[in-house]
C-alpha positions in Angstrom: -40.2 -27.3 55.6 -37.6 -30.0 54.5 -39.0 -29.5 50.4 -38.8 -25.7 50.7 -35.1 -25.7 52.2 -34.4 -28.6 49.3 -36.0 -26.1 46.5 -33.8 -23.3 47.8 -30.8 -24.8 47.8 -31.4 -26.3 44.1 -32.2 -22.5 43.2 -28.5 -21.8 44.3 -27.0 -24.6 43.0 -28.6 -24.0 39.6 -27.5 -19.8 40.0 -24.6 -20.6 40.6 -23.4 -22.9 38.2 -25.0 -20.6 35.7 -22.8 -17.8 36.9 -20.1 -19.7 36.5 -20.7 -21.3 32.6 -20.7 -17.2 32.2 -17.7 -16.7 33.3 -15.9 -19.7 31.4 -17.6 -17.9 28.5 -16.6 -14.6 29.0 -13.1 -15.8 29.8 -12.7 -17.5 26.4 -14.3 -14.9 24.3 -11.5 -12.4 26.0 -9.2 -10.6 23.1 -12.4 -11.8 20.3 -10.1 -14.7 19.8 -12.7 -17.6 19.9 -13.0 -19.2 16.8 -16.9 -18.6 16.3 -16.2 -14.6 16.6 -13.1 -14.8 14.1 -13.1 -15.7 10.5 -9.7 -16.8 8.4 -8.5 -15.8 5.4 -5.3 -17.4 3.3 -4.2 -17.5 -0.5 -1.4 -19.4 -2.1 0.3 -17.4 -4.5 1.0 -18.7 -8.2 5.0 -18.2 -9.3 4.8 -14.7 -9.9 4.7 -14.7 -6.1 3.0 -12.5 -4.0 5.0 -8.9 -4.6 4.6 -9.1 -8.6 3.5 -5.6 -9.1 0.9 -7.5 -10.7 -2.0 -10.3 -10.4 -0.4 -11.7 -7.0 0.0 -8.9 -5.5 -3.7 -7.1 -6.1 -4.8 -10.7 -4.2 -2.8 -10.2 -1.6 -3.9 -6.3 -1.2 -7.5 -7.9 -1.0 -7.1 -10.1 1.9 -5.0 -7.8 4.0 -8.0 -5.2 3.3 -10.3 -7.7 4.7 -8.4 -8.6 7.8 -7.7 -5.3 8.6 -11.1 -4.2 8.3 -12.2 -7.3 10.4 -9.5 -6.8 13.2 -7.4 -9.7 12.3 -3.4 -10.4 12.3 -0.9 -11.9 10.2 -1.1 -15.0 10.6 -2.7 -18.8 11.4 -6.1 -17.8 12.7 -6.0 -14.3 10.9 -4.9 -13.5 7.3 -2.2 -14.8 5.3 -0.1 -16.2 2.1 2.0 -18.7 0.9 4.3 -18.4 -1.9 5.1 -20.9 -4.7 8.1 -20.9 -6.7 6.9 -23.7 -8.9 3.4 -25.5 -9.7 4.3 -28.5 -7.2 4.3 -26.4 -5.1 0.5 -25.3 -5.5 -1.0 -28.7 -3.5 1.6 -28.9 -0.7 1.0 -24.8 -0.3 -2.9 -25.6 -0.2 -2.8 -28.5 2.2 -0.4 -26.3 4.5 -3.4 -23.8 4.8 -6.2 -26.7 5.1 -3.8 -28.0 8.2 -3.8 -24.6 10.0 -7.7 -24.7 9.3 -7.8 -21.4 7.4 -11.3 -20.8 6.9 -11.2 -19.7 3.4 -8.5 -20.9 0.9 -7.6 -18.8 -2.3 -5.4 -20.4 -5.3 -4.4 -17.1 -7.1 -4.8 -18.2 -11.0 -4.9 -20.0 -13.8 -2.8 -22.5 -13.5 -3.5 -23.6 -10.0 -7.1 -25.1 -11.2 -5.9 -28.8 -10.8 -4.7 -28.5 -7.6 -7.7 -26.5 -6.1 -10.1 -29.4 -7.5 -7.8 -31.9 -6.5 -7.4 -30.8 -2.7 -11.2 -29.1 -2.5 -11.9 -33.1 -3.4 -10.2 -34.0 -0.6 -11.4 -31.7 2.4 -15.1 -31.6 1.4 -16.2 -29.3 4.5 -13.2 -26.5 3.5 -14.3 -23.7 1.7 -12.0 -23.0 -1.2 -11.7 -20.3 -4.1 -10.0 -19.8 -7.3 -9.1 -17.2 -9.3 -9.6 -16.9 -13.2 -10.5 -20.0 -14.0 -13.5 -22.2 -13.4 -13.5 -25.6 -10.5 -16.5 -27.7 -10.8 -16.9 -28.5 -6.8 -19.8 -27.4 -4.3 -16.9 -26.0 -2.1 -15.1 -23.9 -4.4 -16.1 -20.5 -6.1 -15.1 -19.5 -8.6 -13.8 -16.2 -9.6 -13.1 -14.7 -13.5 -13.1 -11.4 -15.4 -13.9 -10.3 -18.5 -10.1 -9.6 -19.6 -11.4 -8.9 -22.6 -13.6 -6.5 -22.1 -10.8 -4.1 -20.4 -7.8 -5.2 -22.8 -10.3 -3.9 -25.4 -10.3 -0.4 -23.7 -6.0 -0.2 -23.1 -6.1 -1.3 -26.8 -8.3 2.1 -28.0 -5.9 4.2 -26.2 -2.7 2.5 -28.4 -4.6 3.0 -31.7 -4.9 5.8 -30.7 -1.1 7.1 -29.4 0.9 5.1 -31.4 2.6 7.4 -33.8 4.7 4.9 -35.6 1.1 2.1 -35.8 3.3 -0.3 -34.5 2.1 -1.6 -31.7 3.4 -4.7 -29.0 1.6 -7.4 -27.3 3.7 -9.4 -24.5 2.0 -12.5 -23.1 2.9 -15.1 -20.4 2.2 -18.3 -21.2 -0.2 -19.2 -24.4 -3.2 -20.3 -22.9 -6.7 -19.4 -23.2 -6.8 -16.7 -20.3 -3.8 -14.5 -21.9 -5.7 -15.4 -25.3 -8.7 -13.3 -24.0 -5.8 -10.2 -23.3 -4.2 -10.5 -26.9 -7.9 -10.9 -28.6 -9.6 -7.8 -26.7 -6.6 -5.7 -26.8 -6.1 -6.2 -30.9 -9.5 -5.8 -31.2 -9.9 -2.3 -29.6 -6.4 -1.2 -32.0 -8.4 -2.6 -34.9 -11.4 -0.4 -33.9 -9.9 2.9 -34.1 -6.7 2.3 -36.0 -7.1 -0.5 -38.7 -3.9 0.7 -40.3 -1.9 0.0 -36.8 -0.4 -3.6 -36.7 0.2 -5.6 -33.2 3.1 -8.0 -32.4 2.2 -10.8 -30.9 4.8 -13.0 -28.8 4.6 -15.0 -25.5 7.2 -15.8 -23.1 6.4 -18.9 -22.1 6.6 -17.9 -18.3 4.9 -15.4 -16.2 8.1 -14.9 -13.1 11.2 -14.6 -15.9 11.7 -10.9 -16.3 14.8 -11.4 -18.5 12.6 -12.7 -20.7 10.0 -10.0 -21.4 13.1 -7.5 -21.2 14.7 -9.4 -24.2 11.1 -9.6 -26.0 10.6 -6.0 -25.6 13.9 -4.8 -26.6 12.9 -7.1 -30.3 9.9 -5.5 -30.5 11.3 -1.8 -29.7 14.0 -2.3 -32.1 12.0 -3.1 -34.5 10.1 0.3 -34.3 7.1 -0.7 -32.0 6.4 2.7 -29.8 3.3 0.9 -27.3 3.6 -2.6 -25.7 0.8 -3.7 -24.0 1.8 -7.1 -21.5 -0.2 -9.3 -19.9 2.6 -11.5 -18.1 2.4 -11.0 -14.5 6.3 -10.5 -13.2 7.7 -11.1 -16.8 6.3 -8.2 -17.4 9.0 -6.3 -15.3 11.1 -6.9 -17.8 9.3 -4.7 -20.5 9.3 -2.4 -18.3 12.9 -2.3 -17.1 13.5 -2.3 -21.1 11.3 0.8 -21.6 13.3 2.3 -19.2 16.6 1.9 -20.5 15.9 3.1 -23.5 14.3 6.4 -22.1 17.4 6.8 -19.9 19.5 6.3 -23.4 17.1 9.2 -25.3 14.8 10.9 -23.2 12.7 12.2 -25.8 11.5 8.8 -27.5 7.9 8.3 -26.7 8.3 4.5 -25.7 5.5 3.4 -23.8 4.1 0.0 -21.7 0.8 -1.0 -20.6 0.9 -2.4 -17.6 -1.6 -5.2 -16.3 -3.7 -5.9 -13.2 -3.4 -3.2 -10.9 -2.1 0.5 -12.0 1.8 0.0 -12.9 2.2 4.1 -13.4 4.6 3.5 -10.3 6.8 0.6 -12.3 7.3 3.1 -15.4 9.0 6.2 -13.6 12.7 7.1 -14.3 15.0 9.6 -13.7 16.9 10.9 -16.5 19.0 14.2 -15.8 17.6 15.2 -12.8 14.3 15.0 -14.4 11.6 12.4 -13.8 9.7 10.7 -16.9 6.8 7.9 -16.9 6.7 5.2 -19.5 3.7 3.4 -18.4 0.7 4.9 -20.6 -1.9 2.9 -19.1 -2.5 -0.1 -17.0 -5.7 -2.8 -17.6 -6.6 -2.9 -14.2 -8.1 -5.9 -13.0 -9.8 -5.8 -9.6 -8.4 -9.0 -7.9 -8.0 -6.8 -4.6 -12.1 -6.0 -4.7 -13.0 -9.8 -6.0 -11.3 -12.0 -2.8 -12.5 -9.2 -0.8 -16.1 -9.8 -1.3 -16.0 -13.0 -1.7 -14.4 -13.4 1.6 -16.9 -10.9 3.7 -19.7 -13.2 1.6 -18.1 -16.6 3.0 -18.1 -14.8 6.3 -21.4 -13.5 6.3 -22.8 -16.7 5.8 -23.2 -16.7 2.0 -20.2 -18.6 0.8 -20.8 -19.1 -3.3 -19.8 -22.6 -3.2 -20.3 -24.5 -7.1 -20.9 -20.7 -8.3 -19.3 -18.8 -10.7 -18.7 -14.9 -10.0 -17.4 -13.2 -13.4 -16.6 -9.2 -13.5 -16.3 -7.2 -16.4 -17.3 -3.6 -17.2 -20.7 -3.2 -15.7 -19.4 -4.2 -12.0 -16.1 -2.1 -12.4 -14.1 -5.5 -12.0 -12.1 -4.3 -15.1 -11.0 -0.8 -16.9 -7.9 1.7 -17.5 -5.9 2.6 -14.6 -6.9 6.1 -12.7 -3.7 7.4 -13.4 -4.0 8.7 -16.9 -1.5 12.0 -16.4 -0.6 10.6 -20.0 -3.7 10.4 -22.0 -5.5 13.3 -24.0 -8.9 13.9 -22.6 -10.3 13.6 -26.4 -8.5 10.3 -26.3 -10.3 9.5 -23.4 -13.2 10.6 -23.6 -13.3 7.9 -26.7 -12.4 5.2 -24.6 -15.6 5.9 -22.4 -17.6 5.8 -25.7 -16.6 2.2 -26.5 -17.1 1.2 -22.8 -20.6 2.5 -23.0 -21.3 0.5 -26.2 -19.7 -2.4 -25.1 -22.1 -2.4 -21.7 -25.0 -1.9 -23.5 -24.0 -4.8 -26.0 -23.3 -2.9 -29.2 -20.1 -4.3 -29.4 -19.0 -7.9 -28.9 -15.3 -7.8 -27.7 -13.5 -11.3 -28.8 -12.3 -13.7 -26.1 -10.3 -15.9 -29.1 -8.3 -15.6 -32.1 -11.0 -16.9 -33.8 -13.4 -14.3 -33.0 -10.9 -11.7 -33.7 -10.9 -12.3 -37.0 -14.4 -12.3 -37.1 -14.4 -8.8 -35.9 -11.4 -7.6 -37.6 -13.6 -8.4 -40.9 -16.3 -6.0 -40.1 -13.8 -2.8 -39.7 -13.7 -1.0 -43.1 
């Protein structure tokens, strides 16, 4: 009698606590704000910062995307950014994430490749990513584009417009990554307009508007009709330039081609009560769609840590702009012919200088 009253009261003991390990779970997992149902997303900005109208800002348009769609909030243990105003800024703005134990880190650019490597180094277990550029390290991916491949495209439809075959190339900073911009973009002139010429000159900077505005106005004086740029918030200033001088004579075809993400909105002004857009086409990059899947892939389970993820034409990740209210159709129905040849690999865009020239020498 005394071993069946002792097994019944271990039965209750043993319900009972289990009952109550339930509740203690249920009570954490209230609001989905335990840390196994959650996953976090932050970026550090390069010094275009995060509102650009460019490079930063398509990043940033990505991971609010993805915490939307996964319920999250601004914020530690959600989505967020940090901005840098200069590049030592870029390890004390990574750290700051590791510290509020994002679970995925992005370093938006080029020129924030050191300081990824150096800090992924340091927090071996954080998962890291960089964009358009390549850090050797099992934690970090790795994100690029084929620049190239859509600068070619923007630069068609300029050989194509121009009506003066002078044509503008703006660049940020002279590195290999704005190389690839400048080499496809000539390259697609070149293809349809070997009479066209394209000025070349870099800023130095990709966050000095004043800049581009001064390079522009040069390059417009000098009787250039298209400028394609490919300097992130220095780019503003061709822009604001373009629009000066339609506001001064609204019937000079002036033009820009923006960069990134669709800058139609960055080339409309009002002159007379009437509203004109300067921006003929825009390269669009898809930043926004790369650090969204490569977020929903870390969270998910598939994190591509040492890997490598490159888009170009095939995967959409570059292209013109959807607003083409400005283009022909027979001009663009062109543009889709190149694309089609360069996806099948009948043509070999140039990522240099080097292999510019190469090409330039087979167009009679």
């Amino acid at each position: 009698m005394m071993k069946k009253r002792f097994g019944w009261a271990l039965s209750v003991l043993f319900a009972a606590g289990t009952l109550l390990s339930a509740c203690g779970q249920a009570g954490n997992n209230a609001g989905g704000n335990n840390k196994e149902d959650t996953f976090s997303v932050a970026m550090v900005t390069d010094v275009g910062g995060v509102d650009d109208k460019s490079f930063n800002q398509s990043a940033w348009e990505g991971i609010q995307k993805f915490g939307k769609d996964n319920g999250l909030e601004k914020g530690r243990g959600g989505y967020d950014y940090l901005q840098s105003t200069s590049d030592t800024d870029y390890p004390t703005n990574l750290n700051k994430l590791v510290r509020s134990d994002f679970d995925l880190i992005f370093g938006i650019g080029y020129l924030m490749g050191d300081a990824v490597k150096e800090v992924a180094k340091q927090n071996p277990k954080k998962h890291f990513a960089i964009v358009d550029t390549v850090v050797d390290e099992p934690n970090v991916a790795s994100i690029t584009f084929k620049e190239h491949e859509g600068s070619f495209l923007v630069g068609v439809v300029a050989g194509l417009m121009t009506k003066t075959n002078k044509i503008g190339f703006v660049g940020g900073m002279e590195i290999p990554l704005i190389e690839k911009f400048e080499s496809g973009f000539r390259a697609g002139v070149k293809a349809v307009n070997p009479k066209a010429t394209v000025q070349v000159q870099y800023a130095g900077a990709f966050n000095q508007a004043d800049k581009g505005k001064a390079i522009a106005s040069s390059m417009y004086a000098s009787g250039v009709d298209i400028i394609y740029h490919a300097a992130g918030a220095t780019g503003n200033g061709v822009f604001s330039e373009a629009k000066d001088l339609k506001k001064k004579d609204p019937n000079r075809e002036i033009w820009v081609i923006g960069v990134d993400k669709d800058q139609a909105p960055e080339g409309e002004v009002k002159v007379g009560g009437k509203t004109y857009n300067v921006t003929l086409t825009s390269m669009v990059k898809r930043v926004d769609v790369a650090v969204y899947d490569t977020a929903k892939r870390a969270k998910d389970g598939d994190f591509p840590g040492g890997k490598t993820i490159e888009y170009g034409l095939p995967e959409n990740g570059v292209g013109i702009a959807p607003t083409q209210d400005n283009i022909p159709e027979n001009v663009l129905k062109t543009v889709d012919e190149w694309k089609q040849k360069i996806i099948k690999g009948e043509v070999k865009v140039p990522t240099n200088r080097k292999e510019y020239e190469q090409f330039a020498a087979t167009i009679k």
